[in-house]
C-alpha positions in Angstrom: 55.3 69.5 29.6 57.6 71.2 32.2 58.1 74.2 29.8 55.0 74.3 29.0 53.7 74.8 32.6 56.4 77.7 32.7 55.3 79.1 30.0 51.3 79.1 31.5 52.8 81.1 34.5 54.5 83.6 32.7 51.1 84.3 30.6 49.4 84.3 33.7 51.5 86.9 35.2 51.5 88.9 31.8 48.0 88.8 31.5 47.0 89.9 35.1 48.9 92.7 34.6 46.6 94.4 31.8 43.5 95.1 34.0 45.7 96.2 37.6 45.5 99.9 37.0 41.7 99.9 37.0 41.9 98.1 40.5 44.6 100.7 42.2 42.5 103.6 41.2 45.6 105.6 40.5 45.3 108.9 38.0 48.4 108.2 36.1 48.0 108.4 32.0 48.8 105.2 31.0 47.5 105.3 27.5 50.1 106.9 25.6 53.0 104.9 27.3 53.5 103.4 31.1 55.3 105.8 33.5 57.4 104.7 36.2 57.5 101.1 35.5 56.7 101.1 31.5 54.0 99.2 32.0 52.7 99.1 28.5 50.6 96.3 29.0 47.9 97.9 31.0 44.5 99.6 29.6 43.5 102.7 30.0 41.2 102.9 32.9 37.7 104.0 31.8 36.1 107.2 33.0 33.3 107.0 35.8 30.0 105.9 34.7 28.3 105.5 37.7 27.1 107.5 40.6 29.8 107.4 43.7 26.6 105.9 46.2 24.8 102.5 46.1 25.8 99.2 44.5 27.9 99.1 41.2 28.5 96.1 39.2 29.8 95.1 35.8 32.3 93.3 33.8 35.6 93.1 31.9 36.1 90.9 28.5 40.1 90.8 27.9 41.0 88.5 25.4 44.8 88.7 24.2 46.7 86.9 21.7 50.5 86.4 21.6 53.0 84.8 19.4 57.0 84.4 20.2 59.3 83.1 18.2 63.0 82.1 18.6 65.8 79.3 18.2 64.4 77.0 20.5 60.8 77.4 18.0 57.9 78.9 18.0 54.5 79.6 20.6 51.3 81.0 20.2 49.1 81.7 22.6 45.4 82.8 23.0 44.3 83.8 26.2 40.5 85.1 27.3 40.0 86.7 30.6 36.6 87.5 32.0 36.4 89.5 35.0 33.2 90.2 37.3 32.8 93.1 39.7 30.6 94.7 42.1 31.5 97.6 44.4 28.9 98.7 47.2 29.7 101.7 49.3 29.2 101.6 53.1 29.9 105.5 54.0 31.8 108.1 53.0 34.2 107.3 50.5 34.6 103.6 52.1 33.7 100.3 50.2 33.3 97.1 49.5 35.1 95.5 46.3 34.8 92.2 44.6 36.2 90.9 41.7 36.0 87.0 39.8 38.4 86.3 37.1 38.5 83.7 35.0 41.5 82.6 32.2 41.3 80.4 29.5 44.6 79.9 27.6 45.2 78.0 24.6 49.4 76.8 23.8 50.2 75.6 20.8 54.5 75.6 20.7 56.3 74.4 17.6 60.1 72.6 17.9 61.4 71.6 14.9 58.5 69.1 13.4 57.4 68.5 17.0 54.0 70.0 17.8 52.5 70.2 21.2 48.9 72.3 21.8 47.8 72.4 25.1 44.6 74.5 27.1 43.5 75.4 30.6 41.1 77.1 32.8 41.6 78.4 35.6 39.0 80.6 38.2 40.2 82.7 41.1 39.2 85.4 43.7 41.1 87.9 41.9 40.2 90.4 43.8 38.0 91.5 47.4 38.9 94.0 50.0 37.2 96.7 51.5 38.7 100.0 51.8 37.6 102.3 54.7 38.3 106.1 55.1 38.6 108.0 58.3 39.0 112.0 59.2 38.3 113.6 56.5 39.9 111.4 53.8 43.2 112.1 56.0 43.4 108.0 57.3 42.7 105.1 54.7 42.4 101.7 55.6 42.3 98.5 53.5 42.5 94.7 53.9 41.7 91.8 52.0 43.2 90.5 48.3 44.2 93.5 46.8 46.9 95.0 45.0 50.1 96.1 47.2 52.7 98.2 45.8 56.1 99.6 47.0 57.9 102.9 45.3 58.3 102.2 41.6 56.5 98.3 41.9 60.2 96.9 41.1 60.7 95.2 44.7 56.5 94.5 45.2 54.0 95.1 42.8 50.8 92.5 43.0 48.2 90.7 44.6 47.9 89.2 47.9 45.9 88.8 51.1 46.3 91.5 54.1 45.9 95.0 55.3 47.3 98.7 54.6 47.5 101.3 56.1 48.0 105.0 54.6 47.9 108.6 56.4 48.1 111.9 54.1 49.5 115.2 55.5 49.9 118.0 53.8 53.5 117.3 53.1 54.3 113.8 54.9 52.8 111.0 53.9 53.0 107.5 55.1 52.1 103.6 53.8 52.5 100.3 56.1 51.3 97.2 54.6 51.5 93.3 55.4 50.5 90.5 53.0 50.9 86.8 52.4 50.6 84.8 49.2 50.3 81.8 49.9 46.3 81.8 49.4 46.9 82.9 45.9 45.6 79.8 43.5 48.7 78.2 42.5 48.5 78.5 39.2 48.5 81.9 39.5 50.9 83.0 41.8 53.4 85.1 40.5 56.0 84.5 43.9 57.8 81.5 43.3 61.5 81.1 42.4 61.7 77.2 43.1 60.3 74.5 41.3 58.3 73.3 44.7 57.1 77.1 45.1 55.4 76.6 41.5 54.1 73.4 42.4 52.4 74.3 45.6 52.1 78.3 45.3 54.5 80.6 47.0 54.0 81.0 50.8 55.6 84.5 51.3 55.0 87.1 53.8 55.9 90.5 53.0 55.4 93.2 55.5 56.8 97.0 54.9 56.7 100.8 54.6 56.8 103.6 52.8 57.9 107.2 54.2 57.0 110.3 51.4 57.2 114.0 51.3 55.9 116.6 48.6 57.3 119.9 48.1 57.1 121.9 44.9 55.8 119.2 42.1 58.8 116.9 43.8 58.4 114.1 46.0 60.7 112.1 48.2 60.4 108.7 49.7 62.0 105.9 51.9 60.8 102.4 52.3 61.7 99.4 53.6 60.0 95.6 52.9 60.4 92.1 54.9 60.4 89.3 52.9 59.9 85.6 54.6 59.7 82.8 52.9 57.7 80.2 54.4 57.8 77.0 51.3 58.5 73.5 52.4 62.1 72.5 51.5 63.9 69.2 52.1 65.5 69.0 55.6 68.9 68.8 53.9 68.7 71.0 50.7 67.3 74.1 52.0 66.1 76.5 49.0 63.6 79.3 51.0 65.3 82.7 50.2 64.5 85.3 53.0 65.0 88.8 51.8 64.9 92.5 52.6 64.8 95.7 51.0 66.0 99.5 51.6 65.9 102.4 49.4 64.5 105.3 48.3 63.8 107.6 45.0 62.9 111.3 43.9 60.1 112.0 41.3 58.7 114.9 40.3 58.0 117.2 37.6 60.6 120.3 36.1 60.2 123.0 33.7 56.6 121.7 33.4 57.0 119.3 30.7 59.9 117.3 31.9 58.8 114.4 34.3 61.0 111.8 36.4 61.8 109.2 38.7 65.0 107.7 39.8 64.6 104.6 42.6 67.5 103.0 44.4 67.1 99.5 46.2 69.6 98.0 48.7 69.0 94.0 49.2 70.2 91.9 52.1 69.1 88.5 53.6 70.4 85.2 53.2 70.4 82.5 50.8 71.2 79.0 50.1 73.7 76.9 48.1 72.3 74.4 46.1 71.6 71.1 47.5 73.1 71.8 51.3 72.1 73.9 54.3 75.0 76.1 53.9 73.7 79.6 54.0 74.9 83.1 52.2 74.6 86.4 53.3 72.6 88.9 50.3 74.0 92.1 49.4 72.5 93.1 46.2 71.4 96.2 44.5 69.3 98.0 41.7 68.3 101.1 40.2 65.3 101.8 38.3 65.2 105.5 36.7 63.8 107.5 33.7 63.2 110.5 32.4 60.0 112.3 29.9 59.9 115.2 28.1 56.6 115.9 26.8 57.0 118.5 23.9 54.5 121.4 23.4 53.8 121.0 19.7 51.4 119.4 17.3 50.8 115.6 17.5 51.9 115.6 20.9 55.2 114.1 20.8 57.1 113.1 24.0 60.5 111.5 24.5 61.6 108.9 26.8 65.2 107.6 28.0 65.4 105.0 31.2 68.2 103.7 32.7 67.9 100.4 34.8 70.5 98.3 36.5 70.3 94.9 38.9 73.4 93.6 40.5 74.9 90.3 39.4 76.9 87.4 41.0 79.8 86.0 39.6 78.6 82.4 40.8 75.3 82.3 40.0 74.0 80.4 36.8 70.6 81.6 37.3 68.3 84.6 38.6 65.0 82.8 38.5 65.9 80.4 41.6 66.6 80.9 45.2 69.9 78.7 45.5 73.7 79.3 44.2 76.2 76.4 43.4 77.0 74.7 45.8 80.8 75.9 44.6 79.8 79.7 45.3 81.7 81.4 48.2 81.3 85.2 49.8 78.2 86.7 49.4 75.4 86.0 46.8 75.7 89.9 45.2 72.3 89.0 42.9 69.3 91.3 42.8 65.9 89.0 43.0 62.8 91.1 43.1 59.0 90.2 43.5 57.6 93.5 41.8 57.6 94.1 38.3 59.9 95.3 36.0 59.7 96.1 31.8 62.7 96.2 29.7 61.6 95.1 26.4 59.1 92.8 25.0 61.5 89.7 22.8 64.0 89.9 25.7 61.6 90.4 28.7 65.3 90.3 31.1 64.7 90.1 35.1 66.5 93.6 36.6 69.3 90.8 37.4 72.9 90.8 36.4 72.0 93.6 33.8 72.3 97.2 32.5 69.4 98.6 30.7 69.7 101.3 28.2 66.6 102.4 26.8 65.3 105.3 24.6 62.1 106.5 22.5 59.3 108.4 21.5 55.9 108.5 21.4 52.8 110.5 19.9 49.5 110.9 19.0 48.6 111.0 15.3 45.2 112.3 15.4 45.5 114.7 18.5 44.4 117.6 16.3 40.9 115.5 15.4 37.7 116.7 16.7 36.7 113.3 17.3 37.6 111.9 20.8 38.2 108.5 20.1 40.8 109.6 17.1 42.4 112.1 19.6 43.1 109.0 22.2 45.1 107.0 19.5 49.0 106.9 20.0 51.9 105.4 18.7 55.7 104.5 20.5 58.4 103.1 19.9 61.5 102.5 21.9 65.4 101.0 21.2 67.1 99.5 24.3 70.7 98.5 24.4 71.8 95.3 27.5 74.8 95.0 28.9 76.0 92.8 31.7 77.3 93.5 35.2 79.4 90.5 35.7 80.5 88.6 32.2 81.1 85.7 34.1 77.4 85.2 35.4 74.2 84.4 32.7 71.2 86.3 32.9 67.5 85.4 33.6 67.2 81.6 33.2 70.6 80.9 32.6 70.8 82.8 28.7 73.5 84.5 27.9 76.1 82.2 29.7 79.0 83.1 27.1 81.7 85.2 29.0 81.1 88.2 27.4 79.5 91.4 28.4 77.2 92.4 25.5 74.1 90.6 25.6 72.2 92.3 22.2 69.9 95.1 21.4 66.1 95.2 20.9 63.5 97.4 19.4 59.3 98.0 20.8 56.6 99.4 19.0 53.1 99.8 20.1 49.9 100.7 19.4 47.2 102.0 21.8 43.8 103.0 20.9 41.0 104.3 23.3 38.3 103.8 21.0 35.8 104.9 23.5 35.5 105.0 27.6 34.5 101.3 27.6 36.3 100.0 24.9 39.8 100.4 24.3 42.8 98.1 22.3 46.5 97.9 22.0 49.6 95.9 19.9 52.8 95.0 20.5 55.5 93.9 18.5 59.0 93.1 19.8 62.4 92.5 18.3 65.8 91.4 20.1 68.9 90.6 18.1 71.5 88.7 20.1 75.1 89.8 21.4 78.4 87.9 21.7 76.9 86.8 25.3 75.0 84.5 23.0 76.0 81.2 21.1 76.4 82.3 17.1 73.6 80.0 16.3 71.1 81.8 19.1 69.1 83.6 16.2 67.0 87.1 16.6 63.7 86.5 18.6 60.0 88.3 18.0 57.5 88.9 20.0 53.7 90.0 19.4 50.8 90.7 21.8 47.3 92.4 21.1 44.5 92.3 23.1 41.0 94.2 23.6 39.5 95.6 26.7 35.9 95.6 26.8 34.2 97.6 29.9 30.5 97.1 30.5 
């Protein structure tokens, strides 16, 4: 039942993910593959259909279907989101946003001739914030549960309750933000590393900055987040992992159809070891990067490599908790994140004790159609190759724990489909084949996910 509950909150976190773009009202292309942080899951956000004054209102059907299958057996999962909105605008260019979701998820998980099937419903506030602008469009400011993001999304990219802050120049730009989580409904909270932070939803505070300038098609940024971690914890087995982050990144576009990004991340704080209130200092780091050449020919084919890496410690026997053994000594060198990061669908690793070597294509079939909803079809595929950074440490939730440093090699494909503004679809398949990090009997793992986004 444990497993299974683990299992809910990784489809929960999945799923939210599909709908976010529409509520960041970013102008990224997501439909023929993710940039920046591969986000592959997401749909492609639908074109306006309604006048920019008054009161707007509608709804989102999402229902998705996955199936995952490894050594330890098999899952299948259903999962039907339903998502109400309205959207009233106060004066210029400021509003009012609201937003009801609500999941219902059927498991059924196969070990062996053991069978388990389990369902749940769960209704949230997903979403409801108003966003104000001031001086031309020059000042923005926002508060309530929104979406808060920092650089590429690796080290914050999610929900929350607060405020931000944003002031555009004409080449400096800057972002503050502060949010805590710990109003989130439990059950989907996407924050905790504990077992007690899953069981009473993750009281964080994250507060932070982001410091930009554009020159020529490039842009440069700083940032810095504050992470505190405010869970209950026994008086004598301290677990709450306080954390902070530094870095920066270049993006930009070269030779007009060559695109990139690059993000480094420096972590420090201080963590626990496991079972004692004997703390370690954290000195971790990551770096997310790719690159995307889109190639002027027929069909309009693009290529795609990405490199990224999270620091590993040589003590640690997992990257999905707080604490080290209580055995550990020096510092606690392993990246832990609360953004989001893609690097394969069978695999799905945490940027954690890992290198990440990725490379693919992607293309439109029909892009020389006169219909529009052939045009908007696309295709992709992608190879990615993992390697440790310290052989002695597993990865994610303690896999790979064999002292070696190749952990395997996995294959994407996916299929998007804009049929029309309001209506679009996707499927993914996934394929990971172990390395000798693995026990020989570990067996290769699959992974499927389709889904439907209907707009009205």
């Amino acid at each position: 039942m444990n497993k299974i509950k683990y299992i809910i909150l990784l489809i929960f976190i999945l799923s939210s993910t599909v709908l976010s773009a529409q509520s960041q009202d970013r102008d990224e292309d997501r439909f023929f593959y993710g940039a920046k942080t591969d986000e592959d899951m997401q749909s492609v956000k639908p074109s306006d259909s309604f006048s920019t004054k008054g009161i707007q209102y509608g709804a989102v059907l999402n229902p998705i279907y996955l199936y995952e299958e490894n050594d330890s057996g098999k899952l299948g999962t259903y999962i039907i989101n339903a998502r109400v909105w309205a959207k009233t605008y106060l004066w210029s260019n400021s509003f009012l946003y609201v937003r009801g979701k609500n999941s219902y998820m059927g498991v059924a998980s196969q070990d062996g001739i053991y069978e388990g099937v389990e369902s749940d419903n769960v209704a949230d506030l997903d979403l409801a914030y108003l966003s104000m602008n001031f001086f031309d469009n020059a000042i923005n400011l926002s508060g309530g549960r929104k979406f808060y993001s920092i650089g590429t999304g690796l080290v914050l990219n999610g929900r929350g309750d607060g405020g931000e802050l944003s002031w555009y120049g004409s080449i400096l730009s800057l972002k503050i933000l502060g949010l805590y989580t710990g109003l989130l409904n439990k059950d989907n909270n996407p924050y905790g590393l504990s077992d007690k932070d899953i069981a009473d939803g993750a009281k964080r505070s994250f507060g932070g900055g982001t410091l930009a300038a554009d020159f020529l098609n490039q842009k440069l940024y700083i940032f810095g987040l504050a992470q505190a971690d405010n869970g209950d914890e026994e008086d004598n087995a301290k677990t709450r992992y306080n954390s902070q982050y530094y870095g920066g990144g270049l993006e930009g576009v070269v030779l007009q159809d060559v695109s990139y990004f690059a993000e480094f991340v420096y972590e420090k704080g201080e963590s626990y070891l496991s079972g004692t209130e004997k703390k370690s200092s954290i000195a971790a780091y990551a770096v997310n990067s790719g690159l995307s050449w889109f190639i002027p020919l027929p069909l309009n084919p693009a290529l795609i490599l990405q490199y990224a890496f999270g620091s590993g410690d040589k003590y640690r026997n997992n990257y999905t908790e707080p604490t080290r053994p209580s055995t550990a000594t020096g510092d606690d060198t392993g990246f832990l994140y609360f953004g989001t990061f893609s690097g394969g669908y069978a695999l799905k690793p945490t940027l954690s004790n890992i290198h990440v070597y990725r490379g693919g294509f992607s293309f439109a079939p029909f892009s020389w159609a006169d219909s529009m909803y052939l045009k908007k079809m696309s295709l992709a595929a992608k190879y990615s190759y993992y390697m440790k950074d310290k052989k002695e440490s597993p990865i994610g939730d303690n896999e790979a724990d064999l002292e070696k440093s190749n952990i395997g090699q996995g294959a994407d494909v996916s299929f998007r489909w804009q049929i029309f503004y309001d209506l679009s679809m996707y499927l993914n398949y996934g394929l990971f084949l172990p390395g000798d990090a693995f026990d020989s009997s570990e067996g290769a793992r699959h992974f499927v996910m389709s889904g439907v986004n209907l707009s009205f």
